[in-house]
Structures are given as C-alpha cells and as structure tokens.
C-alpha positions, 0 to 999 in steps of 0.5 A: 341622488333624486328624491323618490316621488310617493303616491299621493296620500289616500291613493294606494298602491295594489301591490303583487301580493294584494292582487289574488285577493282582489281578481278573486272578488272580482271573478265572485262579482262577475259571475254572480251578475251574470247569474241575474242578467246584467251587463256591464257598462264602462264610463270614463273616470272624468266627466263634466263638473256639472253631472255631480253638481246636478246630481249629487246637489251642488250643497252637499259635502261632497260637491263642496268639499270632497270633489276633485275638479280642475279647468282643462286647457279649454277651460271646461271643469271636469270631475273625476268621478266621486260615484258611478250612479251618475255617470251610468245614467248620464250614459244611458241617457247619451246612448238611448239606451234608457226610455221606454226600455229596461236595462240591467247594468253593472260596472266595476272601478275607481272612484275619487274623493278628497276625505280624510283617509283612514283604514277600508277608505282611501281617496281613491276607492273602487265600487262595484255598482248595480243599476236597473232602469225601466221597471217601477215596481217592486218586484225590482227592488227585490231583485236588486236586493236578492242579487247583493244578498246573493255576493253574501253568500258566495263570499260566506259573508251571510251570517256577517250583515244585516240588511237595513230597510226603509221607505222614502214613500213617493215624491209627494209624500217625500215633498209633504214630509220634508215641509214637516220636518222643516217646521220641526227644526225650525222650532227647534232651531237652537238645538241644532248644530252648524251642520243640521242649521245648514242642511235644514232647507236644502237636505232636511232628511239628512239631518236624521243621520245626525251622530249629535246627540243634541240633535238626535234628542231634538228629534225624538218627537219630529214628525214620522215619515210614515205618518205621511205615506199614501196607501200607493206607498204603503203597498209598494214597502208591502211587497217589497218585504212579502218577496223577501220573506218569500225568498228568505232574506231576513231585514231590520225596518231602520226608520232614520234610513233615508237619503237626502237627494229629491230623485230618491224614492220607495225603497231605501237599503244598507247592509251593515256589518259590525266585524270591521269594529263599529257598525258600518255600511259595506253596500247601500242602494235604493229607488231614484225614479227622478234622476234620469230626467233630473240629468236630461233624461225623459222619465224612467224609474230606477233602482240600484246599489254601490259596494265600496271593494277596499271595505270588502277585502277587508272584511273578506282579510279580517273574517279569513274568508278568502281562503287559499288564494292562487300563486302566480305560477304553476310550474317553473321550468329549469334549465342548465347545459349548452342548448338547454335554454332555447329548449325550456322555452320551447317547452314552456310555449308547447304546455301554453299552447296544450293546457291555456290555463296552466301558469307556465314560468321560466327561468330567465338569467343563468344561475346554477341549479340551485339558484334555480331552484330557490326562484322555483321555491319563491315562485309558489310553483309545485313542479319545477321541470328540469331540461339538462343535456341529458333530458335535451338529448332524449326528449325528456323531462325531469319533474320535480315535485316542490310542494309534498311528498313525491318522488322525482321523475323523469319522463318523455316530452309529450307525456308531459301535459297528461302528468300535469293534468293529474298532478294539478287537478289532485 
C-alpha cells in the first residue's frame, strides 16, 4: 500500500466543516467594504523576490528567515507572497492606477510565511487587506480606522478590542528621532541583546518592541518620539483623534507603537484583543506615504491595514459569536419505485430554476427509504421531498418535515415553491 502524502506543516486543510464559518466572515467582510466604497483588487500569490526585499527590507526576519524564495526554470527568484501591501502597490504602480488619483482598495487571500507554526498562525495564512492611495490627510486614516471599527461591529466583537494608536511624525521627524535613538543604544550597547545589536543601525525603531527586559530597561530613559514631532505632525495626530472622538471610536495612545520600515509615516494603529489569552493583534495598519515611490512609483500618500482570518475565526469560535451557521443543503429529494429517479431530478432542477437560493440535494445511489432518510438526516436538510409511483402518477409530492414539530403532507408539484418559501423563511 502507498504511503499517504500529508499536507505540508503550517499549510491547513479547510475542511467542509470549517468553510460555513469562513464564507461567513468572508460575506460580513464584503459588504462592509462595499458600505465604504472600495474595491477589490487580485494580485498573484508569486511575485518578484525583489518587491519584498525593496519593501519589506532586505534585513528583517522576514526576508531573511521567513520568505519562501525559489529560482524558476529561467532562473528568476520569486516569492510567494508573505503580505499584500507590496503587491497592491507594485499593481497599482504597474497598471497606473496610483499617481495624481485616489483609489480604494481591498483584496482577500493567502499569504505564505516559513515561522514556527502554532494555533491562529499557520504558514499559510490568508489577510483581508485595505488600502487607500491619493489623499494625505488625516481625515483618511480616520476612515480607514472607521472601516476595521466597523468589521467590529458587525461580528459583535466591539467590547473584545482595543484600538491602539500612535504617531511616527513626518519623515523628517522620523529621520531626527531615529539618529537619537541610535546615539541612545549605542551608549548602552552592552545591555543590548543579539537581536537589538542587530537591528540598531538598519531598524533602530523596532528595538522599541523588544520583549527583553534587559533591553526594555535600557529604554526607559531613551529619547521620546514626541520630543522630535513638528507642530505639521502635531496637528495631523490632532485631527486624526478629534475625528475619532467625533465619531465615537474609543483608542489608547501606545507611544512604543512604531513600525520599523523608513515609508512609514503619521498614523500607526492595532486592534488588540486579550480573549485569545495573551494580548495579541488581530488587525494592524498605518500611513506609508514612501513605499509607492520606494517601489518605482511617482510620489503618492497611502494609508492602509491587514487582518490576519486564522486569528479572526478563531476568536469569532472562542467568544461563540458565529452564531447559527448554514448547512449545506435545504431540502433533499427522495425517490423509490421505477420512473421515480428521473422524476426527482426534475424536480430538484424546476425548484432551481424558480427559487436560486434554495440549497436543493438529491439523493444519488439507490437505497431503501430508510437509507434515504438517514442521508436526508446527515444533510442538515429540513424537508426532504418524497417521489414514490404514487406521487410520480399524480404529479404530487410528499413533504417530510425533518427538523420540528409538522405533520407530513402531500401535495401538488406546482404548489411546491409557495410551501418551501413559507416554510424556510419561518
């Protein structure tokens, strides 16, 4: 006997069970982007090596460690994409879509990343990714903010997160801080770890994150980002949090908040949840005004976030808040005595083509009824639909209630799609 081949580890299966859950995020994330105008974009899953390493930084964790990269026949390196930010602009860029325009983007799908996998983080995930491009302003990054406050509430998930905030300033002020910041480690040099010794010159802000204590200690009295933000900063941060407050949408200043990549800029922003146990981000965005022209582009302001959907079914599952999810099928359609068959399939296809969207499964090799009724049962379905000789020699149906309290009855064919409607809508 062959050996069975496994999926690659961190690469999940989506099994038939797991799917309702998902569509359903899924539609809750289409229609709220479509309440706010944006639309979707699809870039491939392979793109150039050099797109990540220009964008994401050639020495960060994730290019050096985490990347998966091969040579193709023509001896290209590609990438399977470990994030979506890049590739939307590399095809906004590409397609002109992004100069001297505003575009309001969103896009849905795998993403690959060589990490150690554990629950809510696979190496394979999938993000829901939003992007904005053209407008510079602050009233932006509120909207964007608004619309992932917005997925909060329709899954219920509101009083679950917390919306982090903080400012980066301008570049210039980013540039003045970071030297700073430099002169700070250096001072304290032999506190540092590998790690912080090695970030220091090349992505000094990420050393902020540090979970070291010993690095976090050395930080205590390092230089403060809003030492260095000009009053333009300043009042970019100010409107930001007015239109919030405005709006209602409740933040925590975190000053250690940053992102370590030079495009960043302005607003910087997660929402955090501790229901998954330890603190952790379930969304995170912010302003990269540089990375359009950093990839080829001519100048364009940008604002965007990315939500990682393992991390979001799963706290969607932990709280029960997914509610009653759909079973595959509405109605199954029984059949038993000679002509019978070919009978119920037409059937099944006249209720397909009067009622779309009702879930229609018919049973597919033989069995007595009570075979029958048993896959009706498994199906989830609430009818099941009887065509014996009799109801074949009198155009009639029986209808079999599978779920509840009602009698079984039979009727005419053609009164069929009133009494499903009534029936399926209570």
């Amino acid at each position: 006997m062959a050996k069975q081949i496994q999926a690659i580890r961190g690469m999940n299966d989506c099994l038939p069970s797991d799917t309702p859950a998902w569509q359903k995020v899924e539609q809750v994330v289409r229609d709220t982007v479509a309440a706010y105008g944006y639309s979707e974009i699809r870039m491939p899953v392979v793109e150039s090596t050099d797109l990540f390493k220009r964008s994401i930084g050639e020495v960060t964790d994730i290019v050096e460690k985490e990347m998966y990269t091969f040579e193709d026949r023509n001896g290209d390196s590609l990438t399977l994409r470990p994030e979506g930010t890049a590739s939307c602009v590399r095809a906004g860029n590409q397609h002109g879509l992004l100069y001297n325009q505003e575009q309001r983007l969103w896009y849905m799908g795998p993403m690959f990343r060589h990490e150690r996998p554990q629950k809510g983080r696979y190496r394979q995930f999938h993000q829901i990714g939003v992007e904005s491009f053209g407008v510079a302003s602050a009233d932006m990054d509120a909207e964007v903010i608004m619309l992932s406050a917005r997925f909060w509430k329709a899954f219920g998930l509101e009083k679950h997160v917390t919306l982090q905030l903080n400012t980066l300033g301008s570049n210039a002020c980013r540039a003045a801080y970071r030297d700073a910041l430099i002169a700070h480690l250096e001072a304290h040099k032999d506190s540092l770890d590998e790690d912080a010794k090695r970030r220091m010159y090349t992505n000094p802000l990420r050393v902020l994150d540090s979970k070291n204590p010993e690095v976090q200690a050395c930080l205590v009295d390092a230089p403060k980002l809003d030492d260095y933000l000009s009053e333009e900063s300043q009042a970019h941060f100010a409107r930001l949090r007015e239109i919030l407050d405005a709006v209602g949408i409740e933040y925590e200043i975190n000053p250690r908040l940053v992102r370590g990549l030079d495009y960043y800029n302005h607003t910087v922003f997660e929402w955090v949840t501790e229901s998954l146990g330890a603190q952790g981000t379930v969304c995170a965005g912010g302003r990269y005004d540089g990375l359009v022209e950093q990839l080829g582009g001519k100048p364009t302001p940008g604002v965007g976030f990315a939500m990682g959907m393992e991390r979001l079914v799963l706290l969607l599952e932990t709280l029960e808040l997914l509610g009653e999810l759909p079973e595959p099928a509405d109605v199954y359609v029984i059949s038993a005595g000679s002509g019978t068959l070919s009978a119920a399939f037409a059937l099944a296809e006249q209720l397909r083509d009067s009622m779309p969207k009702l879930r229609v499964m018919t049973h597919c090799g033989g069995g007595n009824f009570k075979k029958q009724f048993k896959r009706a049962d498994k199906s989830g379905a609430r009818i099941a639909l009887i065509i014996g000789e009799d109801e074949l020699a009198n155009q009639q149906v029986t209808v079999k209630y599978l779920r509840g309290q009602n009698e079984q009855q039979t009727i005419a064919q053609q009164e069929l799609p009133t009494l499903l409607t009534q029936q399926l809508e209570d």
